[in-house]
ZABA-999706 format. One line per field, with one value per residue (C-alpha): residue in three letters; residue number from 1; z, y, x. Coordinates in Angstrom, 3 decimals, always signed. Layout:
code: ALA:...
pos: NUM:...
Z: Z:...
Y: Y:...
X: X:...
This chain:
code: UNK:UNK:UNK:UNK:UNK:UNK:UNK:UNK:UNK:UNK:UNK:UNK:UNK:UNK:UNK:UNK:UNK:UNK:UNK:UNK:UNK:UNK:UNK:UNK:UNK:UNK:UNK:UNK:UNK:UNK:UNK:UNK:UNK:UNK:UNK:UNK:UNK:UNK:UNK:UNK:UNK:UNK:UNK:UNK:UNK:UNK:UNK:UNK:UNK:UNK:UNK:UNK:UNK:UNK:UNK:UNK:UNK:UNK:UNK:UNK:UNK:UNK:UNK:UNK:UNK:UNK:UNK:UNK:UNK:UNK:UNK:UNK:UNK:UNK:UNK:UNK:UNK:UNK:UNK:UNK:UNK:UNK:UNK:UNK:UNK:UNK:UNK:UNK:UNK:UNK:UNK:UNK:UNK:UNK:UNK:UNK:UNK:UNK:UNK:UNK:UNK:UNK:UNK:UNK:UNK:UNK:UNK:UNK:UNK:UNK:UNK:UNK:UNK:UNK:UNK:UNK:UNK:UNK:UNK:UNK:UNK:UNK:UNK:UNK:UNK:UNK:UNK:UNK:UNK:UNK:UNK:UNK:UNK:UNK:UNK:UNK:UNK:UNK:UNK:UNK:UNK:UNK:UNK:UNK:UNK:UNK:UNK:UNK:UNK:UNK:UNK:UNK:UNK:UNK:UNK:UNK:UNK:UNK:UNK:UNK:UNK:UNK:UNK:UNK:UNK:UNK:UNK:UNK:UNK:UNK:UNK:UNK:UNK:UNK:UNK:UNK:UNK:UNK:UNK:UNK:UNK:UNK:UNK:UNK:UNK:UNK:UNK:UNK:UNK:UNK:UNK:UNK:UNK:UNK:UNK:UNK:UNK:UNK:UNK:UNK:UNK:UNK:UNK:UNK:UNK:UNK:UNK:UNK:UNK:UNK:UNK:UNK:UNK:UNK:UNK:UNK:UNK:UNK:UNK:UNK:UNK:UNK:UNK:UNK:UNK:UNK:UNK:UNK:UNK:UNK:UNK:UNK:UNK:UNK:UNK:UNK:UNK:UNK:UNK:UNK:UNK:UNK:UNK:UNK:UNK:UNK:UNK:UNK:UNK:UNK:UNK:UNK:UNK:UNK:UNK:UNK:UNK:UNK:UNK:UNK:UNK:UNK:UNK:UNK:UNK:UNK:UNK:UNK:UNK:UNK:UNK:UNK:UNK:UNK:UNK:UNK:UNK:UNK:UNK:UNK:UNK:UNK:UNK:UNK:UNK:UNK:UNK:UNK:UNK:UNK:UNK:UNK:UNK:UNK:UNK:UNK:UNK:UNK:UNK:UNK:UNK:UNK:UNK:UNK:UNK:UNK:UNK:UNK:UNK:UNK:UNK:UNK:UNK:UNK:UNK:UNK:UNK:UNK:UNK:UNK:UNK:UNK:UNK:UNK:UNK:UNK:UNK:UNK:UNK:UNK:UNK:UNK:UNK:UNK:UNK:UNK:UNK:UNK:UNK:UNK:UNK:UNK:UNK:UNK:UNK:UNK:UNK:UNK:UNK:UNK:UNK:UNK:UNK:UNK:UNK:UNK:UNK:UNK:UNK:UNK:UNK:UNK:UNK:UNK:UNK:UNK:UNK:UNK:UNK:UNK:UNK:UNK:UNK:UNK:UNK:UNK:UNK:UNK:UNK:UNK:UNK:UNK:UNK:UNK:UNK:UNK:UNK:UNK:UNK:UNK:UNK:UNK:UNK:UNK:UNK:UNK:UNK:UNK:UNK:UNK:UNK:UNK:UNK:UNK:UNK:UNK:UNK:UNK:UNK:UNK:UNK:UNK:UNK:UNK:UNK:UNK:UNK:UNK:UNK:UNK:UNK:UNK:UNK:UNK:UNK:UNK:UNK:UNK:UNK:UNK:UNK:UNK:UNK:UNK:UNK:UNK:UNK:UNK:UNK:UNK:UNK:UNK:UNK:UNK:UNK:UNK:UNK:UNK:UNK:UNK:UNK:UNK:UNK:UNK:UNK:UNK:UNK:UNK:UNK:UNK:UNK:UNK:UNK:UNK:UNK:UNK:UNK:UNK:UNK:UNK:UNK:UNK:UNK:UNK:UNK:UNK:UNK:UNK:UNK:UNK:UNK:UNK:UNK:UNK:UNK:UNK:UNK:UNK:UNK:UNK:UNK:UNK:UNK:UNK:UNK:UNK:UNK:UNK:UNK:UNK:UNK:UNK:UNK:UNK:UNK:UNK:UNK:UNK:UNK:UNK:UNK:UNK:UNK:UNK:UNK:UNK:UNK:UNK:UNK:UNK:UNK:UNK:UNK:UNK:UNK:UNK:UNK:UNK:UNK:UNK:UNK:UNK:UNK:UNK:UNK
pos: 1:2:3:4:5:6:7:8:9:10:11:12:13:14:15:16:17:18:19:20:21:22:23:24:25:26:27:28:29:30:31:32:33:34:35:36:37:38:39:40:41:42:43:44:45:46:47:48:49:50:51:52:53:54:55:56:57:58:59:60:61:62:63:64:65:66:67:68:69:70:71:72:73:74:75:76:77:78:79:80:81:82:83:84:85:86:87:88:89:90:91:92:93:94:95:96:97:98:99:100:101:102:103:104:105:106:107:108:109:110:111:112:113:114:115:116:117:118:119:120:121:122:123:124:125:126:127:128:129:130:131:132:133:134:135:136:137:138:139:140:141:142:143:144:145:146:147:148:149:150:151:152:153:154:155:156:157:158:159:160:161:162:163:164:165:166:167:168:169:170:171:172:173:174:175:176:177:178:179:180:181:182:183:184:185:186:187:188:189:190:191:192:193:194:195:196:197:198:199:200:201:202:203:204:205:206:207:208:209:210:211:212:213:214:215:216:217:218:219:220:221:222:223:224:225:226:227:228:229:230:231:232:233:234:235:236:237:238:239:240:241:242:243:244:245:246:247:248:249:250:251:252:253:254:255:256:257:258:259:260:261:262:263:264:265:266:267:268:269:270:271:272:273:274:275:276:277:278:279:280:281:282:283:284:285:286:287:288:289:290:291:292:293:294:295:296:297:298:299:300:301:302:303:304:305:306:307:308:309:310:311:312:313:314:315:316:317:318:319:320:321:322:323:324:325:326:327:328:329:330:331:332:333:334:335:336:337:338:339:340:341:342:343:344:345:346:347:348:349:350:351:352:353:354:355:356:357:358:359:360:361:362:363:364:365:366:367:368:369:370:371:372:373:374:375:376:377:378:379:380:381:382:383:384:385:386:387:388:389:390:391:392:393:394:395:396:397:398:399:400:401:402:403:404:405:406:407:408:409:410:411:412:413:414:415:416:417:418:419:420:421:422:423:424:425:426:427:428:429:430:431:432:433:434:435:436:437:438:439:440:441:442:443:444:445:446:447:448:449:450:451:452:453:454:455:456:457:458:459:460:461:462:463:464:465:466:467:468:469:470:471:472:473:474:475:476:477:478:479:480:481:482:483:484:485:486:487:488:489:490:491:492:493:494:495:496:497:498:499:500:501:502:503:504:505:506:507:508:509:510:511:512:513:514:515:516:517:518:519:520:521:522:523:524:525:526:527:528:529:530:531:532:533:534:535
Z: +0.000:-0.744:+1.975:+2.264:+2.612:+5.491:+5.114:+7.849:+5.856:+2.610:+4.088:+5.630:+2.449:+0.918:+3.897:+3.297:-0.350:-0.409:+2.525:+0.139:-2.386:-0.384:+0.707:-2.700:-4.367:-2.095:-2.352:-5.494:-5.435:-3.313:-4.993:-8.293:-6.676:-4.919:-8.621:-10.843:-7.436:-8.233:-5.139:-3.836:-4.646:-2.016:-0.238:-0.337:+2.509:+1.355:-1.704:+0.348:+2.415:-1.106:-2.456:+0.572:+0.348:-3.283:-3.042:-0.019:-2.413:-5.595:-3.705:-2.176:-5.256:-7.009:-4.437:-5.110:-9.066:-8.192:-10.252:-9.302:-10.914:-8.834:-11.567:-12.021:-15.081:-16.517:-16.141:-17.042:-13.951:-13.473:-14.833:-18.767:-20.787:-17.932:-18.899:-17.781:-16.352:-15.884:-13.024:-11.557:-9.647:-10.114:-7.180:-7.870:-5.596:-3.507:-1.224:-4.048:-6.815:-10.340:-11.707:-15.573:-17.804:-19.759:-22.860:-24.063:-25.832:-24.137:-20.528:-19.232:-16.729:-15.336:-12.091:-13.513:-11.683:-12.166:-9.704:-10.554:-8.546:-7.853:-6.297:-3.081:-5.931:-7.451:-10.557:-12.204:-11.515:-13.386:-14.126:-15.280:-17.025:-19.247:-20.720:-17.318:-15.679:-17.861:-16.915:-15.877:-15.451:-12.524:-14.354:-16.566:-20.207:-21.120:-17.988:-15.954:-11.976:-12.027:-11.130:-8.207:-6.829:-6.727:-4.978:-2.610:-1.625:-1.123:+3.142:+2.460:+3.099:+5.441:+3.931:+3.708:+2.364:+1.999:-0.196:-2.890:-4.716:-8.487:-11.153:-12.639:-9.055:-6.055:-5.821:-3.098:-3.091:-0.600:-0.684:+0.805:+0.404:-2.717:-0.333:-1.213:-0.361:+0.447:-2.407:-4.796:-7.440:-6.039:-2.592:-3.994:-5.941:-2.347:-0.505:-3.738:-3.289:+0.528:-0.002:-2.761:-0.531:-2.533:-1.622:-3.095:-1.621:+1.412:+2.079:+3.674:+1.549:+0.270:-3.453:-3.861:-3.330:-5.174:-4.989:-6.064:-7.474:-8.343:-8.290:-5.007:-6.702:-7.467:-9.088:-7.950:-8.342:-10.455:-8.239:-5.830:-6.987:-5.649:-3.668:-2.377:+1.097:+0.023:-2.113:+0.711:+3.483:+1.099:+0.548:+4.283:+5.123:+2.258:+4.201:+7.457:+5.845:+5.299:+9.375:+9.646:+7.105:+8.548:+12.131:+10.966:+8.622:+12.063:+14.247:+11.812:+10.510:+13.745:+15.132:+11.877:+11.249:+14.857:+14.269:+10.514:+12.854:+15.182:+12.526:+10.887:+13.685:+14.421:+10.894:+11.359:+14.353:+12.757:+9.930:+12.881:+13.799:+16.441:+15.282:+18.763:+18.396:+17.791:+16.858:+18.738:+16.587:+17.006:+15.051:+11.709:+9.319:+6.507:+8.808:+11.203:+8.178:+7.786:+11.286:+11.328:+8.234:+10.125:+13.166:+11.088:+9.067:+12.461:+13.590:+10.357:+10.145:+13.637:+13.026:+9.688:+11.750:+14.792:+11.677:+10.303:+13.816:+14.113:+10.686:+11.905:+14.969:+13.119:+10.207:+12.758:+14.723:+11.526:+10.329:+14.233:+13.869:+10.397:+11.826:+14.855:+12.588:+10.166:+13.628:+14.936:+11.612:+10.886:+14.393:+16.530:+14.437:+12.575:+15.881:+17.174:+14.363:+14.299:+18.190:+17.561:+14.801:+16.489:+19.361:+17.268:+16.121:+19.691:+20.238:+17.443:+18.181:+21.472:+22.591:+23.866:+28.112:+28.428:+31.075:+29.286:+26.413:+28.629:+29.163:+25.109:+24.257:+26.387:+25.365:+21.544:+22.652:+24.227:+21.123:+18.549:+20.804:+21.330:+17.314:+16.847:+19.484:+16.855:+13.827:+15.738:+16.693:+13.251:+11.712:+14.162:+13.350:+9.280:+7.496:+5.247:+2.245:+1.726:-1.486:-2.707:-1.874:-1.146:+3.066:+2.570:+0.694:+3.618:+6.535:+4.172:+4.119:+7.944:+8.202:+5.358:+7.121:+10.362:+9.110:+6.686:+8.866:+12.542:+11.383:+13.397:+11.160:+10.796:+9.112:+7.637:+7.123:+5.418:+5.481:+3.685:+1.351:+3.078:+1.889:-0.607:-3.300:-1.839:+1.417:+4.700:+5.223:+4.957:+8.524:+9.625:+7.245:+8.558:+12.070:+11.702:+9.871:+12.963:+15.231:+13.262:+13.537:+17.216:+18.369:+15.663:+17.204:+20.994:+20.351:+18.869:+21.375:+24.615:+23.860:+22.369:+19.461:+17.778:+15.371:+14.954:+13.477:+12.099:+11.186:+9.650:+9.602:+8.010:+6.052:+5.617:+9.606:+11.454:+11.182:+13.738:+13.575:+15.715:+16.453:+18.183:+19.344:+20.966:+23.130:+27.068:+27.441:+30.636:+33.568:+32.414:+35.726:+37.696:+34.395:+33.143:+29.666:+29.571:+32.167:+29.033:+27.401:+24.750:+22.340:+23.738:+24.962:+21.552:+20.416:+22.576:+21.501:+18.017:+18.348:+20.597:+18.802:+15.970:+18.365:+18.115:+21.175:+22.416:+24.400:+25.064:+26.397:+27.707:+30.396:+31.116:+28.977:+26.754:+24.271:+23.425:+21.756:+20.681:+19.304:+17.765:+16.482:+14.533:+13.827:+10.234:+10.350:+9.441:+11.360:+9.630:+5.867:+6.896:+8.074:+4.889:+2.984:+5.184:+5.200:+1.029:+0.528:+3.246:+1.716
Y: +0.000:+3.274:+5.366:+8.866:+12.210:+14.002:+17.948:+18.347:+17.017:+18.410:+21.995:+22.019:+20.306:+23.324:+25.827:+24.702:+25.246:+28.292:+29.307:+28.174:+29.705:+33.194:+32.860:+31.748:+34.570:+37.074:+35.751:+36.453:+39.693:+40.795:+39.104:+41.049:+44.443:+43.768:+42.849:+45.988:+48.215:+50.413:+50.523:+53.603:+53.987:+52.297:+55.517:+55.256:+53.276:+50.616:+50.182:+49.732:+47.007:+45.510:+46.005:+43.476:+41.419:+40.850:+40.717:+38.250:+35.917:+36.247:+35.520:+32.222:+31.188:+31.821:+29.920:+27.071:+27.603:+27.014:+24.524:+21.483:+24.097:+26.920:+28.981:+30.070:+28.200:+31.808:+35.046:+37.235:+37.219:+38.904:+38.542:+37.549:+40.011:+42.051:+45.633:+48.247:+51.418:+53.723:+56.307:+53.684:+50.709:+47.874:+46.273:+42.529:+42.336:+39.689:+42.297:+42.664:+44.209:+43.258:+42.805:+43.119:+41.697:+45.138:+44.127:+47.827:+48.069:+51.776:+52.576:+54.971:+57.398:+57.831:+55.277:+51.638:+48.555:+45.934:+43.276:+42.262:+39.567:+40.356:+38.865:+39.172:+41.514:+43.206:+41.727:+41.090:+37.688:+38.010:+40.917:+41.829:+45.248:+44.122:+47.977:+49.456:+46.362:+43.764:+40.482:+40.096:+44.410:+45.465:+49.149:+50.026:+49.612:+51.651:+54.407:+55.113:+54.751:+52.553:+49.730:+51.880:+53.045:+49.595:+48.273:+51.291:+50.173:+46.270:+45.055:+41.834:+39.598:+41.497:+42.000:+45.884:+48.455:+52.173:+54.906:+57.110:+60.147:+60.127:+62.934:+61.576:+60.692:+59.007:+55.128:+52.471:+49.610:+46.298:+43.827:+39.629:+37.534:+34.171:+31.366:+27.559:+26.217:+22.912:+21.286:+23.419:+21.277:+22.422:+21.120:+17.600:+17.579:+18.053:+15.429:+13.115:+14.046:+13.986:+9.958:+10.006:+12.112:+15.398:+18.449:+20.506:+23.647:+22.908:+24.498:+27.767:+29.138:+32.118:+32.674:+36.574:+39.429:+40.499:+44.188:+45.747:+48.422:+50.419:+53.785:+55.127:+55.885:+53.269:+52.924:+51.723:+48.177:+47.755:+45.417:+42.304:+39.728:+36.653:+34.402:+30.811:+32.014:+34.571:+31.752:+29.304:+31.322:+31.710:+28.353:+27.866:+30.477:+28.822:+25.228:+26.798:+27.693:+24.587:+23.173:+26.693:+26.356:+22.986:+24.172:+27.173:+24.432:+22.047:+24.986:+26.980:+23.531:+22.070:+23.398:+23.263:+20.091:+18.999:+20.849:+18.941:+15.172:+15.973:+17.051:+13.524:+11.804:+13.418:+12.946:+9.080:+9.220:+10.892:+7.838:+5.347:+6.797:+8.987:+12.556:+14.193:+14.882:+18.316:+19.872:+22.921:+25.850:+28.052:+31.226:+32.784:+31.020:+28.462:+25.789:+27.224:+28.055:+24.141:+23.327:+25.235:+23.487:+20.315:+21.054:+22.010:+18.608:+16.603:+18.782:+18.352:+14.566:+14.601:+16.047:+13.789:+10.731:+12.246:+12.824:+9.274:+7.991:+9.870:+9.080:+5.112:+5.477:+7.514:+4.704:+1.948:+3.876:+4.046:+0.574:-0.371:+2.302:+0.422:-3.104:-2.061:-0.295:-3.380:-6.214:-3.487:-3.323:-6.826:-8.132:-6.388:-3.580:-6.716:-8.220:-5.127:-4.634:-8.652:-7.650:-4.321:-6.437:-9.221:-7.449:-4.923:-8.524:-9.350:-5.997:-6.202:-9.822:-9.201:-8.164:-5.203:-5.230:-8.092:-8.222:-8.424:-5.818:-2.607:-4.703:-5.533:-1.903:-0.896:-3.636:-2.090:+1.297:+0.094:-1.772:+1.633:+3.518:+1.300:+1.277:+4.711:+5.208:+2.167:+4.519:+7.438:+5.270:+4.133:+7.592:+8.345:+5.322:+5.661:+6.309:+9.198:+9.150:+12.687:+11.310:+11.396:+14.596:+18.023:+19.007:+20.898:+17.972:+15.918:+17.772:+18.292:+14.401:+13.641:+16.402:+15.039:+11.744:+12.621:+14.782:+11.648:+9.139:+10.415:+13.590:+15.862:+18.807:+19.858:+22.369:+23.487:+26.985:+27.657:+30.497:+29.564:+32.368:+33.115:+29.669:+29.764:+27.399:+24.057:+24.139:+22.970:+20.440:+17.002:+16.099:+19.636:+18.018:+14.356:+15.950:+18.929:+15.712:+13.284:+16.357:+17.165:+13.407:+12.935:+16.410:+15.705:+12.186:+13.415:+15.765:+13.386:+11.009:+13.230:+16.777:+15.786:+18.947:+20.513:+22.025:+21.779:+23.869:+23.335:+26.243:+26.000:+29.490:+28.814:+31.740:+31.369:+31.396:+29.171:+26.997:+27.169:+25.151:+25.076:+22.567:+24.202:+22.408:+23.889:+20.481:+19.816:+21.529:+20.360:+21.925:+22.058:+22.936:+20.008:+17.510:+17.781:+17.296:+14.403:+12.549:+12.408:+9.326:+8.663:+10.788:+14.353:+12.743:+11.513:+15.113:+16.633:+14.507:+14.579:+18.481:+18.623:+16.233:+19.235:+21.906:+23.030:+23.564:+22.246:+24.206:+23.235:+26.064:+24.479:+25.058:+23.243:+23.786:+26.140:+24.103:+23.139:+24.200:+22.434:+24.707:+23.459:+25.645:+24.231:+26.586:+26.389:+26.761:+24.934:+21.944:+21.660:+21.776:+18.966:+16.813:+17.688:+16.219:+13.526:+12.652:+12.726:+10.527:+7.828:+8.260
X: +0.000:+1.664:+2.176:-0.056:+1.930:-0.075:-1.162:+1.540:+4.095:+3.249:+2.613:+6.040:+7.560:+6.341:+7.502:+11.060:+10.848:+9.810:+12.028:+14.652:+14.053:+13.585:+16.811:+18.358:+16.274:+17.497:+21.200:+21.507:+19.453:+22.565:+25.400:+23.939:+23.767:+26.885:+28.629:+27.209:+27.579:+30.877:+33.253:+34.891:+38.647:+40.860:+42.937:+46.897:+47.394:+45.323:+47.114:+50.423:+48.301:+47.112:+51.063:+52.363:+50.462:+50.668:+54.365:+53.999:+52.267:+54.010:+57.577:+55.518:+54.853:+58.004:+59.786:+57.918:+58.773:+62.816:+64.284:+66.601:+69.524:+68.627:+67.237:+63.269:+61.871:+60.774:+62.393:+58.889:+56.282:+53.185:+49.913:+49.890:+47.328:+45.814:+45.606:+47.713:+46.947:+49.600:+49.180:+47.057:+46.758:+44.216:+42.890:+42.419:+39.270:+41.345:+43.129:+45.960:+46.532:+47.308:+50.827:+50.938:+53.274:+54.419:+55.521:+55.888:+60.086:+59.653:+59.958:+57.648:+58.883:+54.995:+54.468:+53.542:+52.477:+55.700:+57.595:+61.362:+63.126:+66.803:+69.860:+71.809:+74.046:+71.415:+71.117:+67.568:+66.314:+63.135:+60.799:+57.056:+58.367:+61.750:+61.933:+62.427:+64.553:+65.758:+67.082:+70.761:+71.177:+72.597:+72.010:+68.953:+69.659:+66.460:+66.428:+69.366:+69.295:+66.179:+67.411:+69.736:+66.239:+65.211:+68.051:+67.939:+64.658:+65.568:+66.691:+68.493:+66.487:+63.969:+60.414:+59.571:+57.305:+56.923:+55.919:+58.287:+57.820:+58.341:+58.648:+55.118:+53.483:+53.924:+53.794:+53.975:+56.324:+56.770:+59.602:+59.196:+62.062:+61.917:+62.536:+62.742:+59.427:+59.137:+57.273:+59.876:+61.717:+64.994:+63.544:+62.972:+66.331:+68.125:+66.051:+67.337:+71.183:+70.876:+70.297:+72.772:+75.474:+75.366:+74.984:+71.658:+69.735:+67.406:+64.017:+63.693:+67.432:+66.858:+66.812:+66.516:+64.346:+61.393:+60.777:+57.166:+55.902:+52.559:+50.998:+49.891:+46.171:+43.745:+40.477:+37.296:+36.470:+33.335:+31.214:+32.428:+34.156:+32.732:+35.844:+35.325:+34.742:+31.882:+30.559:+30.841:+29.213:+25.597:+25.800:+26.309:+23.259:+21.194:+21.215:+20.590:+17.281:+16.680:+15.918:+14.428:+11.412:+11.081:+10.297:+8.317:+6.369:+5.995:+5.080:+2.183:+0.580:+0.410:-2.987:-4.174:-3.706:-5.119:-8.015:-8.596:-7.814:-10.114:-12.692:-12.058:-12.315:-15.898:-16.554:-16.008:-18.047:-21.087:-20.703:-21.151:-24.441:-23.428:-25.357:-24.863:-21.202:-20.411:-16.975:-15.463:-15.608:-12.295:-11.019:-12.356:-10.935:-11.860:-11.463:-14.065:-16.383:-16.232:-16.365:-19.632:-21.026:-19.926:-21.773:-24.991:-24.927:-24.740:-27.600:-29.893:-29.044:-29.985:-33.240:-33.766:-33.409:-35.979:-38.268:-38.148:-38.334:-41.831:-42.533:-42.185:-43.931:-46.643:-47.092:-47.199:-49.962:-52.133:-51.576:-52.856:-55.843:-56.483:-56.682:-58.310:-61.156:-61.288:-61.232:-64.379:-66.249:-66.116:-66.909:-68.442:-70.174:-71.562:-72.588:-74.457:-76.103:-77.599:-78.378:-79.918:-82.209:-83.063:-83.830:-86.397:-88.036:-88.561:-90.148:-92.496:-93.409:-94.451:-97.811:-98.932:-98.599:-96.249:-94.187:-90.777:-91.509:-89.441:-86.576:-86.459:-87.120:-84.002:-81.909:-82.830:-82.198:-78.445:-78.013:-78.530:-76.115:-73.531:-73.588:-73.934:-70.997:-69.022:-69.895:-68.228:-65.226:-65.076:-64.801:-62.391:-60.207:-61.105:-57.686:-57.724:-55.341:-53.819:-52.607:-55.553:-56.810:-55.532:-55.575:-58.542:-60.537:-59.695:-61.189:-64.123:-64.544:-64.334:-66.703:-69.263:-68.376:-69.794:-72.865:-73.819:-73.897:-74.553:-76.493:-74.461:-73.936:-70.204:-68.565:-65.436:-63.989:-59.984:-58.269:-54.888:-54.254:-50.943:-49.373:-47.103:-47.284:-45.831:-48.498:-47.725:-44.873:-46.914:-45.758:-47.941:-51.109:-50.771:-50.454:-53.786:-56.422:-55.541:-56.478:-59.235:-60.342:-59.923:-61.127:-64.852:-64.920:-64.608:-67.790:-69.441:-69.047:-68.980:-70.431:-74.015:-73.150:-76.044:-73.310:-69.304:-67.327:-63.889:-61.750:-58.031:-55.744:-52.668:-49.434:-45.771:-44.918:-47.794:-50.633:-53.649:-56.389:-59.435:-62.660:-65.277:-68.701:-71.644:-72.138:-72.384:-68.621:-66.778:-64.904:-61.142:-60.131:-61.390:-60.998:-57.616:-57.838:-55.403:-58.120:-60.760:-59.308:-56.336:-57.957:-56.931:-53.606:-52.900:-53.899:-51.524:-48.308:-48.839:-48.960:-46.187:-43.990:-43.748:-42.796:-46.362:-49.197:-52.433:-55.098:-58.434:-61.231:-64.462:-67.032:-69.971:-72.805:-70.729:-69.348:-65.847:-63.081:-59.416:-57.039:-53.620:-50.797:-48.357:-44.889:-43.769:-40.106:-36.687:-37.369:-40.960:-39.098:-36.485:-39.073:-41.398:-38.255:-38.184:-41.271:-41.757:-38.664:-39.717:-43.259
């Protein structure tokens, strides 16, 4: 199974890359100014500094140039094609300074930048300017006393420096001494003739002197020049930004990323079933915005499954109410009636003044009621399909119902202009025809009506609906309504089970009336949608 990169991990991968690249970026955003940047002119004394230590280096390496014969394997030193500036001196961007080799047949009498290696007797060893001081002079061929100013200048074998005024300027000079360096040829040839008894020059003997010369004015540098250790050190800072973007990538992700594992983990939850976990909402960020959406899908899945729940116990209610009124209609309605028949036979067959003929008319009298009181139940119990009429058809029927067959008259009166278009949520319908059922069947049954009315009031924010009888009426205060049977209890949970309420207003002799008001809000249209896709 291949292995999943985390957000953690891919969030700081991409920390350290850009931190990386920040740092590279800027790197060579400074390197580049730094190169096209002009630098001020060195002053005098830093040109002396430069001249040392460009003589200390070229004597280094000419000692290390000595051949096995004592002699250097060139006589011309400096630096092959670099231009010459005369008056000036060009700073190498090292700390040194530049050493042409002047191949000019002329000697100029205006300062120049030249070396010359001489003897312990003065004579030229090797030079960068042949015009001015030409191998094997101890005089100048080209310009007479040069090569006495140069030997004036030169502290067998003590390294030296200083400055001199010429006719065409002033100039600095420094001296270092040529000695045998170790890994020399000259070296080697005397560690061979040591083991072969002969005599050869050891390391550290000096060879000669090497004197050197430029102007005393420099120009500016044009830019940096980039050395190993400058190069070295932004490579050096560019890896330390390496462990830094990794623990500022660690250290910013890390809530983050807790808070999107603990979201999962709820997420899993919620998958198992459990809707009553909630997720802590922190900050005002994305992740909050879908901690909040989180929290509202637990709460609406929630709130689906309390509607199907209802929706189950509400289905298996009506399938009982639908066997009960089928096991009542085909038993005992049928048996009441054969009683209420045969007993009107026995009336009429008997003669006028017997004995026995009250007790038959009661029994016939107790028969009728107890099957008008089964008609009642029946049309209590009677499912009504909403499917196959409208809310408003449906009340009409119960009410046509009960007029038709008991001869109570009832009556219906809608006021549901303020709906919009898509009606009540059919959990508020199935909920306001079982109330209209069960409050109609209690006056039949109880009140003795001479008229009831049924009134329905419903717009966008609430639906209130109201059965009103002119029967006997009761005392509410000394007969809870809740004592009157399961009817008015079953009245009150189905109202209450939709966040709605139940009053009842009666006194006795006054009439009754139920009033249930259902609210339409966001917990009625999830359950509508509920309730369509279980129907």
């Amino acid at each position: 199974m291949t292995k999943r990169w985390g957000l953690q991990s891919a969030m700081t991968a991409t920390y350290v890359a850009v931190t990386a690249g920040v740092v590279l970026l800027t790197e060579l955003v400074i390197f580049g100014m730094a190169a096209v940047t002009p630098q001020a002119a060195p002053t005098q004394v830093q040109v002396q500094g430069f001249a040392e230590a460009t003589a200390a280096q070229m004597a280094e390496k000419l000692g290390l140039t000595v051949t096995a014969d004592g002699s250097l394997p060139t006589t011309n030193i400096g630096l092959p094609g670099a231009p010459v500036s005369p008056g000036q001196a060009r700073p190498d961007g090292n700390g040194g300074v530049t050493i042409p080799q002047t191949s000019d047949p002329v000697c100029d009498l205006a300062p120049a930048s030249f070396a010359a290696v001489v003897s312990r007797d003065g004579t030229v060893l090797a030079t960068s300017y042949p015009a001015c001081y030409p191998v094997g002079s101890r005089g100048s061929d080209a310009q007479a006393g040069a090569p006495r100013k140069m030997l004036t200048f030169v502290r067998w074998p003590v390294s030296g420096s200083g400055q001199a005024p010429l006719p065409g300027g002033s100039a600095v000079w420094a001296t270092a001494p040529v000695t045998l360096g170790q890994g020399s040829k000259a070296t080697v040839s005397a560690g061979q003739g040591a083991l072969s008894g002969q005599g050869a020059p050891r390391p550290g003997k000096l060879f000669g002197m090497l004197y050197l010369e430029v102007p005393a004015a420099a120009q500016g540098t044009q830019g940096v020049r980039f050395s190993p250790t400058l190069i070295w050190t932004g490579l050096i800072v560019l890896a330390a930004a390496v462990p830094a973007g990794l623990a500022f990538g660690l250290l910013s992700t890390r809530r983050l990323t807790r808070r999107l594992k603990r979201l999962a983990a709820l997420t899993l939850e919620v998958a198992d079933g459990d809707f009553q976990r909630r997720v802590r909402v922190s900050g005002r960020d994305e992740v909050s915005l879908l901690e909040e959406n989180f929290n509202r899908m637990a709460g609406q899945l929630q709130a689906s499954l309390d509607a199907n729940r209802r929706f189950a116990e509400a289905s298996a209610r009506h399938e009982e109410r639908s066997r009960i009124a089928r096991e009542l209609h085909d038993a005992i309605s049928q048996e009441l009636f054969s009683l209420s028949v045969l007993a009107g036979g026995l009336r009429r067959s008997l003669p006028a003044g017997s004995p026995v003929l009250p007790e038959v008319e009661t029994m016939e009298r107790t028969a009728g009621g107890a099957m008008r009181e089964m008609r009642s139940l029946l049309l209590a119990l009677r499912p009504v399909a909403l499917e196959e009429a409208d809310l408003a058809g449906a009340i009409e029927g119960v009410c046509h119902a009960y007029t038709d067959r008991l001869g109570i008259p009832v009556g219906a009166e809608f006021e549901l202009a303020g709906l919009g278009p898509a009606g009540l949520p059919p959990t508020v319908e199935h909920a306001v025809l079982r109330v209209t059922q069960e409050a109609v069947a209690n006056a039949a049954r109880h009140a003795a009506p001479g008229r009831v009315t049924v009134r329905l009031h419903a717009d966008s924010r609430h639906a209130v609906l109201e059965v009103a009888d002119d029967g006997r009426g009761f005392d509410v205060a000394s007969e809870p309504p809740d004592a009157g049977g399961l009817g008015l209890f079953t009245m009150r949970d189905r109202v209450t089970e939709l966040g709605g309420k139940l009053t009842i207003d009666s006194a006795p002799g006054k009439g009754t009336r139920v009033r249930a008001s259902f609210p339409l809000g966001e917990a009625g249209v999830v359950e509508a949608g509920v309730m369509e896709e279980a129907r």
